[in-house]
C-alpha positions as CSV (number, residue, x, y, z in Angstrom):
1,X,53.1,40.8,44.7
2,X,50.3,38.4,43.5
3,X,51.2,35.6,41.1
4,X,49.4,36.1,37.8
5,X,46.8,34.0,36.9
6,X,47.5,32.0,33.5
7,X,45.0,32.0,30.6
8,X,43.1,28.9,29.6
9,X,43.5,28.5,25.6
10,X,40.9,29.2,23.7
11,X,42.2,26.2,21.2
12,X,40.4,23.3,22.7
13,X,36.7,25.2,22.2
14,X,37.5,26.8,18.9
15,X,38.3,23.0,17.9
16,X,35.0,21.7,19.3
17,X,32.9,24.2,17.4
18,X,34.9,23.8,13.9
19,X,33.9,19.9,14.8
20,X,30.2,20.7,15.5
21,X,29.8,22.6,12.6
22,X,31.2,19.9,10.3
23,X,29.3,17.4,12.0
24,X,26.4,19.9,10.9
25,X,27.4,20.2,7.3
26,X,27.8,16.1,7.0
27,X,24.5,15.7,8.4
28,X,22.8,18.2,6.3
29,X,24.6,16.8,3.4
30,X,23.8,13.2,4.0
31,X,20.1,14.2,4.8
32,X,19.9,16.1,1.7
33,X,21.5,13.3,-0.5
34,X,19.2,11.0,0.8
35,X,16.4,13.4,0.4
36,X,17.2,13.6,-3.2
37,X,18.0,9.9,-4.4
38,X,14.6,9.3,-3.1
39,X,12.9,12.5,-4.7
40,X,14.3,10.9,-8.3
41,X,13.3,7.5,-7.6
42,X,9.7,9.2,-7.3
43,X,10.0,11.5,-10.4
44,X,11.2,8.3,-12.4
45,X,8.5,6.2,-11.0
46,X,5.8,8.9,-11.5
47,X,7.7,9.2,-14.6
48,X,7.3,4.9,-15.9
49,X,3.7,4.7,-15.1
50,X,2.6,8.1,-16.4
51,X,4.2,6.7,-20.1
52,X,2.3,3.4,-19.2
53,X,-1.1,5.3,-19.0
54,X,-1.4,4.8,-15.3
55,X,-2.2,7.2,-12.8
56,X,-0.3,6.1,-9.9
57,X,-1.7,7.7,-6.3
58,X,1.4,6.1,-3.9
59,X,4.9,6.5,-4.3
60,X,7.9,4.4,-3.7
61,X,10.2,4.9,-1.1
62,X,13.6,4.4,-0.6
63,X,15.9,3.9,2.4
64,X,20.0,3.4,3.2
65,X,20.2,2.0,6.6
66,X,22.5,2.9,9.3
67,X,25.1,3.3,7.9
68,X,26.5,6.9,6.1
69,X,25.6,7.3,2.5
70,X,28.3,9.9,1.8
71,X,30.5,7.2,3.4
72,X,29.5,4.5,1.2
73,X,29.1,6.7,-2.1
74,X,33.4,7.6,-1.3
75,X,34.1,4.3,-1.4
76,X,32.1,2.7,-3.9
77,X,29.8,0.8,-2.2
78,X,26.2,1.3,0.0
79,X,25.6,-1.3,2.6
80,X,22.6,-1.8,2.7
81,X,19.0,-0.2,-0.3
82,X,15.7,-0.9,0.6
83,X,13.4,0.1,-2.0
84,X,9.4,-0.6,-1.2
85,X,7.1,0.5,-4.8
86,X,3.3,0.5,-4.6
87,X,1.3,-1.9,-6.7
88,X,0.9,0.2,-9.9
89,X,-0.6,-2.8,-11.9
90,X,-3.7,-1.6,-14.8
91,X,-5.7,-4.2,-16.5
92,X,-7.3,-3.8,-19.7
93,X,-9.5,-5.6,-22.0
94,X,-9.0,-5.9,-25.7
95,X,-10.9,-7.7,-27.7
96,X,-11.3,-10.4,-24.8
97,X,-7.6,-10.3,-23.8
98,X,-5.8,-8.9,-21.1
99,X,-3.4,-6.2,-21.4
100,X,-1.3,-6.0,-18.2
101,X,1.3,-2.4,-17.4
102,X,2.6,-2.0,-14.1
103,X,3.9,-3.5,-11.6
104,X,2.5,-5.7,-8.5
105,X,3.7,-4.4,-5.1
106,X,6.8,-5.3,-3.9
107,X,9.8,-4.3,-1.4
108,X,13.6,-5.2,-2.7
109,X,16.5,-5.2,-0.1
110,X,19.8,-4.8,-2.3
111,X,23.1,-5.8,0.3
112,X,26.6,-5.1,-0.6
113,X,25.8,-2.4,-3.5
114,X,28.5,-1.6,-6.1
115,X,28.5,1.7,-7.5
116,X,32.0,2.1,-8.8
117,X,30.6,1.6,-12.4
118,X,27.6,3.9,-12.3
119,X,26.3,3.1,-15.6
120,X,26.3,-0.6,-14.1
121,X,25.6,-1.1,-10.4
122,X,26.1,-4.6,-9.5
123,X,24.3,-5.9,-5.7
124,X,25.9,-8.8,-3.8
125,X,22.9,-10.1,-3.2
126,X,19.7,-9.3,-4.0
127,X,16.2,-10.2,-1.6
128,X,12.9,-9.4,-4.0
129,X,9.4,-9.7,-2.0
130,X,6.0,-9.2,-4.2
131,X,2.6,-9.6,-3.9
132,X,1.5,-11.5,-6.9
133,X,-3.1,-10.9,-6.7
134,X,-5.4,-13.3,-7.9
135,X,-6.2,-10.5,-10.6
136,X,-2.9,-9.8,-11.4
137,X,-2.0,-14.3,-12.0
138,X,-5.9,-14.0,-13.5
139,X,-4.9,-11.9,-16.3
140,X,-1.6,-13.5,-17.0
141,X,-3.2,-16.7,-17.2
142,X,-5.8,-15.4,-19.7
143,X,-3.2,-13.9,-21.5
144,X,-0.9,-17.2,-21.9
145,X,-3.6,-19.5,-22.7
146,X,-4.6,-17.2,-25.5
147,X,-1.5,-17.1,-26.8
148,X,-1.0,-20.6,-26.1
149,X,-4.6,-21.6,-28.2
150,X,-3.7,-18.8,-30.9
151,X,-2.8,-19.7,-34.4
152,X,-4.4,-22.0,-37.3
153,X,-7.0,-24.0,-35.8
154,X,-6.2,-27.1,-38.1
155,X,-2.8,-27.6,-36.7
156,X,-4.3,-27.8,-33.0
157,X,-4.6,-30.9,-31.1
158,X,-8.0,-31.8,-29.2
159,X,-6.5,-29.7,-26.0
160,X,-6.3,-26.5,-27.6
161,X,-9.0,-26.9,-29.7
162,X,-11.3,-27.5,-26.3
163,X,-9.6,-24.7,-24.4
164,X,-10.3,-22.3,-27.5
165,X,-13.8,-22.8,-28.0
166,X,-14.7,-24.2,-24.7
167,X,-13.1,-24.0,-21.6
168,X,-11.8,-20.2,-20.6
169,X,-10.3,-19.2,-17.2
170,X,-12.9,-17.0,-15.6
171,X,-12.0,-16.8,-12.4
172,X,-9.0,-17.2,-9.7
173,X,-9.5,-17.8,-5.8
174,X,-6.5,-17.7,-3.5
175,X,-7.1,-20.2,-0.8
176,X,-4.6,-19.4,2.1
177,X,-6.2,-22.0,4.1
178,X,-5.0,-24.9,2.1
179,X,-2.2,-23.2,0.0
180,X,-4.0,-24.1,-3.0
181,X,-5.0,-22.1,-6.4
182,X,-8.6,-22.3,-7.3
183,X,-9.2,-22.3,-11.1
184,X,-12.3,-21.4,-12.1
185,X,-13.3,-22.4,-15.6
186,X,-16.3,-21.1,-18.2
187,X,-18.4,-19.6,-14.7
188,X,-17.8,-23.3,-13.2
189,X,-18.4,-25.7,-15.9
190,X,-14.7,-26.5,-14.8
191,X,-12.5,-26.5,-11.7
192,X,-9.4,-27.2,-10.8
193,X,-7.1,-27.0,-7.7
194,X,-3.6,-26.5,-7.8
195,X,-0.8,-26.4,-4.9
196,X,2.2,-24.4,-5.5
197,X,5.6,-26.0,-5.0
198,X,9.2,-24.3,-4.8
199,X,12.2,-26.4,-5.7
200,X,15.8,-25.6,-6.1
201,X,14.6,-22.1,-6.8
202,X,12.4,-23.2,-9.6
203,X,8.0,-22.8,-9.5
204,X,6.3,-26.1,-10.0
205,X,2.4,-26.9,-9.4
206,X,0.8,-30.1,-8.3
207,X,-2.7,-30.2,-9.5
208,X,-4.8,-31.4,-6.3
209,X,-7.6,-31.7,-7.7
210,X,-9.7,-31.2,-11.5
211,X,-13.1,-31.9,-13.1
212,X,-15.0,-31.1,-16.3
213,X,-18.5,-31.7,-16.0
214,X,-18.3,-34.2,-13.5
215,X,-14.7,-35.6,-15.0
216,X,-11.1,-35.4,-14.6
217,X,-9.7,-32.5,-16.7
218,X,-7.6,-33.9,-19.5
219,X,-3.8,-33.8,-19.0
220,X,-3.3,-31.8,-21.9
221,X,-5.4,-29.2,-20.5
222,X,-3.9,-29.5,-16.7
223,X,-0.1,-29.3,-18.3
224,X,-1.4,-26.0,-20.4
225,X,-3.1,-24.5,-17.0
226,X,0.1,-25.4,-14.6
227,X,2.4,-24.0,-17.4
228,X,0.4,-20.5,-17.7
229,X,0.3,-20.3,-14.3
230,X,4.3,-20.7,-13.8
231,X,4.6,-18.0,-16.5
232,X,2.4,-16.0,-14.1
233,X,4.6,-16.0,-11.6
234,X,8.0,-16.2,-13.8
235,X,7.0,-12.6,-14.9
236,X,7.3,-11.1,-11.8
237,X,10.5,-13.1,-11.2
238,X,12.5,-12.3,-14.1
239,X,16.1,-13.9,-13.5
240,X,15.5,-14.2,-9.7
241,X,15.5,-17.6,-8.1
242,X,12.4,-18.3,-6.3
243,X,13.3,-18.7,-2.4
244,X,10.0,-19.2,-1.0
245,X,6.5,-18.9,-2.0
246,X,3.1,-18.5,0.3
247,X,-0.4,-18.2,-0.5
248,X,-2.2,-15.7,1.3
249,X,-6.1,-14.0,0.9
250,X,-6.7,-12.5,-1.9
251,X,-2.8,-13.5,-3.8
252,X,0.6,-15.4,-3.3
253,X,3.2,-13.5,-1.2
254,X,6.7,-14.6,-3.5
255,X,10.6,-14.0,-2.4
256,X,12.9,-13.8,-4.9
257,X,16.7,-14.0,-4.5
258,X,19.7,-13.4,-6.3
259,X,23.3,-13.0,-6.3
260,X,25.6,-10.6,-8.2
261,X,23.0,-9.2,-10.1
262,X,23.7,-6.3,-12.1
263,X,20.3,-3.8,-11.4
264,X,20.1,-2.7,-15.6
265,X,19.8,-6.2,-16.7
266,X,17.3,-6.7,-13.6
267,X,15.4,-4.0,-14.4
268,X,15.2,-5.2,-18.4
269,X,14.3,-8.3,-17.5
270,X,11.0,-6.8,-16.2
């Protein structure tokens, strides 16, 4: 008689499709979560600048690293959200004033993402790049110095009193050359050059260079200048420290950092 042959089990294959197909379902799932997030971070976007007035023709994008979102979302807690938004910035003119909406370009990299509270989502650490352009710091200067010269002419000093009637900021030239601001006064009746300086996370500006017709400006007209143009930049900042500054063609590049920042008060300090 022959010796019967023994059947293999059919276990070990059964096994290896039911893992297959799960492996399926988890990456269909994780594709389509991250499919989504980043469809309703578009919506909202389209969404902000369509109440603003702006017609926005890019749209943000949004990405989770390596490692899985379902994964992170179970626990608590993403790795790693890279979020990159198109410039969306609109300037208007009223009545000779700037009216800024929108928002310069800029890429944020949120680490060690805290999701337990989702009403509250808190990052470890937060790395903000932007692209502040010289027609975006041209308009908040304008803006500042006119608020800054506003009010009852009588209680002005001789500064503000010049600024108001005289001296108005018509133009701004980023010189990446020489890492200097070029200040443009009344079509060049004035100039002024400024350098940029970053320290201990806080905007400062060393004014290389000034003249009004032929003479230094006044230093009550420099300090009003160097302050609107650190409120230029402290609007795209917000509550973010300042970690390193560069000026390019045509803007300054800025990096903002920050530590334990809860994303709703980041986003309503905007």
């Amino acid at each position: 008689m022959g010796v019967a042959k023994s059947k293999k089990s059919a276990l070990p294959k059964v096994l290896l499709t039911i893992v297959v197909i799960l492996l399926l379902l988890v990456l269909v799932a994780e594709f389509g979560l991250r499919f989504m997030i980043g469809k309703q971070l578009k919506d909202e976007f389209q969404a902000q600048a369509s109440s603003q007035g702006i017609s926005a023709t890019e749209e943000p994008s949004i990405s989770f690293g390596a490692s899985p979102l379902l994964l992170g979302i179970a626990r608590g807690s993403i790795n790693e959200v890279t979020i990159d938004t198109p410039d969306s910035v609109s300037i208007t003119n009223q009545d000779g004033v700037p009216s800024i909406s929108g928002t310069p370009e800029s890429t944020i990299q949120l680490q060690g993402l805290d999701i337990g509270d989702r009403d509250n989502p808190v990052a470890d650490h937060l790395t903000l790049t932007t692209l502040a352009t010289d027609d975006f710091i041209l308009a908040t200067i304008q803006q500042q110095m006119a608020e800054a010269t506003g009010g009852n002419s009588t209680s002005q000093g001789f500064a503000e009193q010049l600024i108001q009637e005289l001296i108005k900021v018509t133009d701004i030239t980023s010189d990446a050359a020489n890492q200097t601001i070029e200040v443009e006064f009344t079509d060049g009746a004035a100039r002024a050059s400024l350098h940029p300086i970053v320290t201990n996370g806080q905007l400062g500006f060393e004014i290389v260079d000034s003249q009004l017709f032929g003479f230094g400006l006044p230093d009550e007209i420099s300090q009003m200048l160097t302050d609107a143009l650190q409120s230029s930049i402290n609007e795209v900042a917000g509550g973010l420290q300042i970690q390193s500054l560069e000026v390019v063609d045509a803007g300054i590049n800025v990096t903002l950092t920050g530590d334990n920042i809860n994303i709703q008060t980041l986003e309503a300090a905007q």
